[in-house]
C-alpha positions as CSV (number, residue, x, y, z in Angstrom):
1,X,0.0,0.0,0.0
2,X,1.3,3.2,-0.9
3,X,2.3,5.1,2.1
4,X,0.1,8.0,0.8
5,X,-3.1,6.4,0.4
6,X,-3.3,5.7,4.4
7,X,-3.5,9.4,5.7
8,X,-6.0,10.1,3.1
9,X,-8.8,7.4,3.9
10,X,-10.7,8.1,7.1
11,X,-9.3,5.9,9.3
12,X,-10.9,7.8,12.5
13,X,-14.4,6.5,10.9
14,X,-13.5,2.8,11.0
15,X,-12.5,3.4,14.8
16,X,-16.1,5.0,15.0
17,X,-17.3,1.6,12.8
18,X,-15.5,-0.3,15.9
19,X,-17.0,1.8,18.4
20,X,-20.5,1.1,18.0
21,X,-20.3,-2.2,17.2
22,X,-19.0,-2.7,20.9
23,X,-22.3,-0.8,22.0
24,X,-23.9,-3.4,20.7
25,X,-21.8,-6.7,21.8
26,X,-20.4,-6.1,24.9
27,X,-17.1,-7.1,25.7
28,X,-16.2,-8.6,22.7
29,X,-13.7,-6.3,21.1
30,X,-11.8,-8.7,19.3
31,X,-14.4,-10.7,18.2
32,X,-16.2,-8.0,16.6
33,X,-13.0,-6.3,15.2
34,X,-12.5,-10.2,13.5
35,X,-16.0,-9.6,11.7
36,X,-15.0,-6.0,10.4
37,X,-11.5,-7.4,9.4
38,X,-14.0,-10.3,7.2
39,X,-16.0,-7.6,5.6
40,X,-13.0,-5.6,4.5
41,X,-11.4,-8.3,3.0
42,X,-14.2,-9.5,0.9
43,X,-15.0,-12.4,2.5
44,X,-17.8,-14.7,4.9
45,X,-18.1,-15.2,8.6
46,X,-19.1,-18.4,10.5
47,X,-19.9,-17.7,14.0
48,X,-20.7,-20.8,15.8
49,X,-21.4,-21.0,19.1
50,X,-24.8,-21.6,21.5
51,X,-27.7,-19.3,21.5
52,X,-28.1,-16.4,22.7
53,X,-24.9,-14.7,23.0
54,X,-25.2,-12.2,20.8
55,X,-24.8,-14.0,16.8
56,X,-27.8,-12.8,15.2
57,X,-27.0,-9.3,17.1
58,X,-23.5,-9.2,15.7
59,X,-24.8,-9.3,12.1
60,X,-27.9,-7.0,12.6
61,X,-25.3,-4.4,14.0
62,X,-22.7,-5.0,11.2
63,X,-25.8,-4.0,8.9
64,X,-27.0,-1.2,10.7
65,X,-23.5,0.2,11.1
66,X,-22.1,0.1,7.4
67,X,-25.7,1.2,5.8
68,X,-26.1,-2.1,4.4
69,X,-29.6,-3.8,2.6
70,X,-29.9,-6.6,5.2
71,X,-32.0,-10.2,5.1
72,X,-32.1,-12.5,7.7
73,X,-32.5,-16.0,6.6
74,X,-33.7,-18.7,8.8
75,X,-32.5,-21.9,7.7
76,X,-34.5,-25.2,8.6
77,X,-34.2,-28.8,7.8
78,X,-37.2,-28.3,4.8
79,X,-35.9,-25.6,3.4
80,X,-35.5,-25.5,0.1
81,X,-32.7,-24.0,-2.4
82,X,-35.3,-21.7,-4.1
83,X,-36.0,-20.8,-0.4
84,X,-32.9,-18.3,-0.6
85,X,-32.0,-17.9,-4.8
86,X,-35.5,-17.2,-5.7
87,X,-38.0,-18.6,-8.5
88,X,-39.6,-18.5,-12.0
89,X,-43.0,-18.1,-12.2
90,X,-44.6,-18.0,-15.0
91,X,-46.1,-14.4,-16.2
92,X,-49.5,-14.6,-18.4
93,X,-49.6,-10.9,-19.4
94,X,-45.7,-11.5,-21.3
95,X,-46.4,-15.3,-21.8
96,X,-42.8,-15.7,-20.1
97,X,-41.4,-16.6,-17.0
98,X,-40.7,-14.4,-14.2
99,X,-38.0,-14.3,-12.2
100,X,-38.5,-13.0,-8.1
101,X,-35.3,-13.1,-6.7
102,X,-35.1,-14.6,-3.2
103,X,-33.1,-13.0,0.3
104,X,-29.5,-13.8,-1.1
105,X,-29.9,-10.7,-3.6
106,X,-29.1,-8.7,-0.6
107,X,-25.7,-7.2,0.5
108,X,-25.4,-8.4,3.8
109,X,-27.2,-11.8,3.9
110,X,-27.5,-13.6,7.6
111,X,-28.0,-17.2,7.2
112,X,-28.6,-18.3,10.7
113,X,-28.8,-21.8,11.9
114,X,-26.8,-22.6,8.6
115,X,-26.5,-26.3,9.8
116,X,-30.0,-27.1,9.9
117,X,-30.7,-27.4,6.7
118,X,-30.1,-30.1,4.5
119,X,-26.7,-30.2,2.2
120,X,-28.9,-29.5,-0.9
121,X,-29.4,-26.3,0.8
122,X,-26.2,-25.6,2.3
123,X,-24.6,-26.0,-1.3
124,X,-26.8,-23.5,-3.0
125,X,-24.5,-20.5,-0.8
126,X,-21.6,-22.3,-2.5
127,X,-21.3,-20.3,-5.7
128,X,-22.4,-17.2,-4.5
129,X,-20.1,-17.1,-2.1
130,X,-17.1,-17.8,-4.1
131,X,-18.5,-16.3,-7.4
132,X,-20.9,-13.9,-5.7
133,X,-23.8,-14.5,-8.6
134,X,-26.3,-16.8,-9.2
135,X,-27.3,-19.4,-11.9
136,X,-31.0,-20.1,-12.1
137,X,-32.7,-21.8,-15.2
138,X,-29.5,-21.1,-17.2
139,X,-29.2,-17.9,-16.7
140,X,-26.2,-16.1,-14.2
141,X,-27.3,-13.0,-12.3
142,X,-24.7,-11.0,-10.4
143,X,-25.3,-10.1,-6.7
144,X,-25.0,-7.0,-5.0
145,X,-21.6,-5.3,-4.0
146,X,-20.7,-5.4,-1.5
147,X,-21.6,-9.0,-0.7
148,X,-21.2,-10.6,2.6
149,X,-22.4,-13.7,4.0
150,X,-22.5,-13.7,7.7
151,X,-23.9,-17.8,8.7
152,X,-24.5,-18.9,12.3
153,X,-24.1,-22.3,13.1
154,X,-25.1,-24.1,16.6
155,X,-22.2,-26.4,17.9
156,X,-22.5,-30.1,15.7
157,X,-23.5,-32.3,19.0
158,X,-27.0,-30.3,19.3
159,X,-30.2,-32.1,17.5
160,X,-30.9,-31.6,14.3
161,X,-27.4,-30.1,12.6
162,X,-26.1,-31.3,8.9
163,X,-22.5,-30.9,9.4
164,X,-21.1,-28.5,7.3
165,X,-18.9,-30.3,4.3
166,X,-15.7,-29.1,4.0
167,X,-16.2,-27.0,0.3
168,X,-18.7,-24.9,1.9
169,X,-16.8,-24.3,5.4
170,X,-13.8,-23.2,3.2
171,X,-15.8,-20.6,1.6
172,X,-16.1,-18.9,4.9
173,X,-12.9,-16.6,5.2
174,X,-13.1,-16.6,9.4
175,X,-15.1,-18.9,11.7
176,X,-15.0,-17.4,15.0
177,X,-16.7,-17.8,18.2
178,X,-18.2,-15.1,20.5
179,X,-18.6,-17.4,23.9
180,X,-20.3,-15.9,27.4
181,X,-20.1,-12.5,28.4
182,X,-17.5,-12.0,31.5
183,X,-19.5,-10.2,34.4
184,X,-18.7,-7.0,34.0
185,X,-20.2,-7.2,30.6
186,X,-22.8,-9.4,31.2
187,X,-24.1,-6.9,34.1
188,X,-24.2,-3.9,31.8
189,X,-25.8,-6.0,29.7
190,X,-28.8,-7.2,32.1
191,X,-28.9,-3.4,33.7
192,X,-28.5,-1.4,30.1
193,X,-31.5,-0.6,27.3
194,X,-32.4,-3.6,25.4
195,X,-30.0,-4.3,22.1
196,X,-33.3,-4.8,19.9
197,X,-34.3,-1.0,20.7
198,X,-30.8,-0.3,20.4
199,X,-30.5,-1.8,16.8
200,X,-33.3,0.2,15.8
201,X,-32.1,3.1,16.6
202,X,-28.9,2.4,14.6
203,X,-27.4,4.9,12.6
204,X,-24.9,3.9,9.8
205,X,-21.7,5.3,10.7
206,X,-19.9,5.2,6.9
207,X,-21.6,4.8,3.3
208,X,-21.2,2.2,0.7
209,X,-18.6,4.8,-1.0
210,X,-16.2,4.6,2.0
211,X,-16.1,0.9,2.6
212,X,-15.7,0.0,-0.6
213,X,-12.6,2.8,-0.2
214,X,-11.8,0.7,2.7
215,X,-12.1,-2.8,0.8
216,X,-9.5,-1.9,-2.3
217,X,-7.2,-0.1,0.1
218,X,-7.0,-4.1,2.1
219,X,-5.7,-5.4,-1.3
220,X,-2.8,-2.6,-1.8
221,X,-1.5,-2.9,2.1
222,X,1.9,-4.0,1.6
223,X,3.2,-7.4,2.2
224,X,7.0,-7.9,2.2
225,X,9.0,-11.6,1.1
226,X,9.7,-12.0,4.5
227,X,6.4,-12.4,5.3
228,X,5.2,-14.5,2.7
229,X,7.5,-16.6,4.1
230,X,5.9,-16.5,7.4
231,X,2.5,-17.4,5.7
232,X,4.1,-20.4,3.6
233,X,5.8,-21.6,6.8
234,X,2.8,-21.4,8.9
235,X,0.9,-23.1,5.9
236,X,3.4,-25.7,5.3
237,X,3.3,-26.7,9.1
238,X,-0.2,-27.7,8.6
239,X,0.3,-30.0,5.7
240,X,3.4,-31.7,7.5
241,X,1.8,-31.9,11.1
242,X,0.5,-35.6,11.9
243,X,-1.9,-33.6,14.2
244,X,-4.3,-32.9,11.1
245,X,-5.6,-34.7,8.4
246,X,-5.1,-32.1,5.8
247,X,-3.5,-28.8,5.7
248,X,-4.1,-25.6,4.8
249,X,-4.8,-24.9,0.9
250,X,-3.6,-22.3,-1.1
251,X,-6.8,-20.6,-1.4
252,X,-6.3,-20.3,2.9
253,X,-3.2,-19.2,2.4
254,X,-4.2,-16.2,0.5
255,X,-7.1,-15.9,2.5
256,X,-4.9,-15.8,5.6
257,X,-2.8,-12.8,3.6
258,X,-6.3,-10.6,3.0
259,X,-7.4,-11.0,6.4
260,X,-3.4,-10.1,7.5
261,X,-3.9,-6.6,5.5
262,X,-7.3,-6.0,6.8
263,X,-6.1,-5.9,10.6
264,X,-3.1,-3.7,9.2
265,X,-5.6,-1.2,7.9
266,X,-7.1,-1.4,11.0
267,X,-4.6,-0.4,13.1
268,X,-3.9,2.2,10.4
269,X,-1.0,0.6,9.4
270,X,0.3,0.3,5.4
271,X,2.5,-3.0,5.7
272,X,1.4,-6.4,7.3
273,X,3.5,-7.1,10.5
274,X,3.5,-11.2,11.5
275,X,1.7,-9.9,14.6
276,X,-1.2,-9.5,12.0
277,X,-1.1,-12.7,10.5
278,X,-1.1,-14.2,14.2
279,X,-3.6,-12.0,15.3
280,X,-6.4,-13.6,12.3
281,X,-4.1,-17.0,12.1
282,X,-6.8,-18.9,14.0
283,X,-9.9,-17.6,12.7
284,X,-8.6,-18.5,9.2
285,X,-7.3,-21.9,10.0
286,X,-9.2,-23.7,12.8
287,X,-12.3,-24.3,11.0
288,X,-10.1,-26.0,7.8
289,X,-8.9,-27.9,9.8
290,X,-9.8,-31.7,11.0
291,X,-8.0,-32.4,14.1
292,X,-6.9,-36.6,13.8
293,X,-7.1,-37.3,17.6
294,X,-11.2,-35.7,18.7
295,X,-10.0,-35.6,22.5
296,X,-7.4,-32.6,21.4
297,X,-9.1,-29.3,20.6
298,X,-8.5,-27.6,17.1
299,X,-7.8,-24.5,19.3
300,X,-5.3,-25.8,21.2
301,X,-3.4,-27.6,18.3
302,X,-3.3,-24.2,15.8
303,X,-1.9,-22.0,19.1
304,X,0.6,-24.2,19.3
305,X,1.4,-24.6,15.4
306,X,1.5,-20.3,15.6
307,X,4.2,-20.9,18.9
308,X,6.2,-23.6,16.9
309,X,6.7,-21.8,13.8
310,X,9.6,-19.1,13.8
311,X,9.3,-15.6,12.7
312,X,11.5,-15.2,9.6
């Protein structure tokens, strides 16, 4: 990134993005910061964890915050793919079919419960995640820029969850988890105004001009050799660790790079630092990978990959 473009952009206004978010989730700083970092590098959040702590909230404030069109999709075992892409019906007065587009034509989409429906309907999210269209009746319609898929998922051992295959979990850029409140948080929560009125009260704090601003400057933050090195080693542990049954993929690896420059832009900064790639590292990586022995948590096994692995 040219080390003119920073001063220009209004970084003060992603601080202010930052700020209210953290009105909204309490306590959860980094977690929230994670979903911002996801957004400005083009890609899709998983948040999995029980209900109730705040997952739906996260994306209805990510929404309300960035001025975004916003459509909440509640996923259920008989949901169908037309359910979310939309349908042809047929039109007497043209003698043609009509297409009504269905709640993915939206630019931020919430797709909560995501592992309650059946595969069929988890893999229609597949190619407009990674393609960000649509193909219905042989025709391709574009989606809306910016695009970003924000899926909830309840942990696998509850009743009624299709596991997610791994294609469609490697379309998500971050998973990450927002876990209990401590108690200072928690008790401003139970004594404070009700986040619903809150959220409705929500004003956006920058346009769809700014973050997309926001989005190309990610991809022009600068990334020297040495830290591609970093990213190759950290990726290269993965593929060479008996702990796993697969490692990271390429497409993670550059994954792992835009999330790195997002949480540089951030901090305001105009080249990635390893401290950035560490800082997203687990976010990016836990959720591709499938831990060989179940009684050793994925958490645990990618901290200590990040501790193993030397900075170049």
């Amino acid at each position: 990134m040219n080390s003119n473009i920073a001063p220009r952009l209004p970084l003060d206004s992603l601080h202010a993005v930052l700020a209210q978010l953290d009105r909204f989730i309490l306590g959860k700083q980094r977690e929230t910061r994670q979903a911002l970092a996801c957004l400005l590098a083009r890609g899709h959040v998983l948040i999995e964890d029980v209900p109730g702590v705040g997952k739906t909230t996260l994306a209805h404030a990510l929404a309300a915050t960035l001025g975004l069109a916003f459509q909440r999709v509640q996923f259920t075992s008989d949901m169908l793919p037309a359910d979310l892409i939309g349908v042809s019906i047929y039109d007497r007065e043209t003698q043609g079919f009509r297409f009504h587009s269905g709640p993915i034509f939206s630019q931020v989409v919430l797709a909560d419960e995501i592992n309650r429906a059946t595969p069929k309907t988890q893999s229609a999210l597949l190619e407009a995640m990674e393609e960000r269209q649509v193909t219905m009746d042989g025709e391709t319609r574009a989606l809306p820029d910016p695009f970003f898929v924000i899926a909830t998922q309840n942990p696998a051992h509850q009743i009624g969850t299709f596991p997610l295959p791994e294609s469609q979990l490697d379309r998500f850029l971050m998973r990450i988890t927002l876990g209990y409140p401590d108690a200072a948080a928690e008790r401003a929560m139970l004594l404070g105004e009700d986040r619903r009125d809150m959220l409705k009260e929500a004003k956006p704090v920058i346009g769809m001009a700014e973050l997309a601003e926001f989005q190309a400057a990610v991809r022009l933050v600068t990334v020297a050799p040495a830290l591609v090195d970093y990213v190759q080693a950290l990726t290269r542990a993965t593929r060479e660790a008996n702990d796993f049954h697969n490692g990271l993929s390429p497409r993670a690896a550059l994954g792992l790079l835009a999330a790195a420059r997002a949480w540089a832009l951030l901090d305001g900064r105009t080249m990635v630092i390893p401290e950035d790639v560490q800082a997203v590292f687990g976010a990016v990586a836990t959720h591709r990978l499938l831990a060989r022995a179940s009684n050793r948590p994925q958490p645990e096994l990618v901290a200590r990959l990040l501790s193993d692995v030397a900075i170049p």
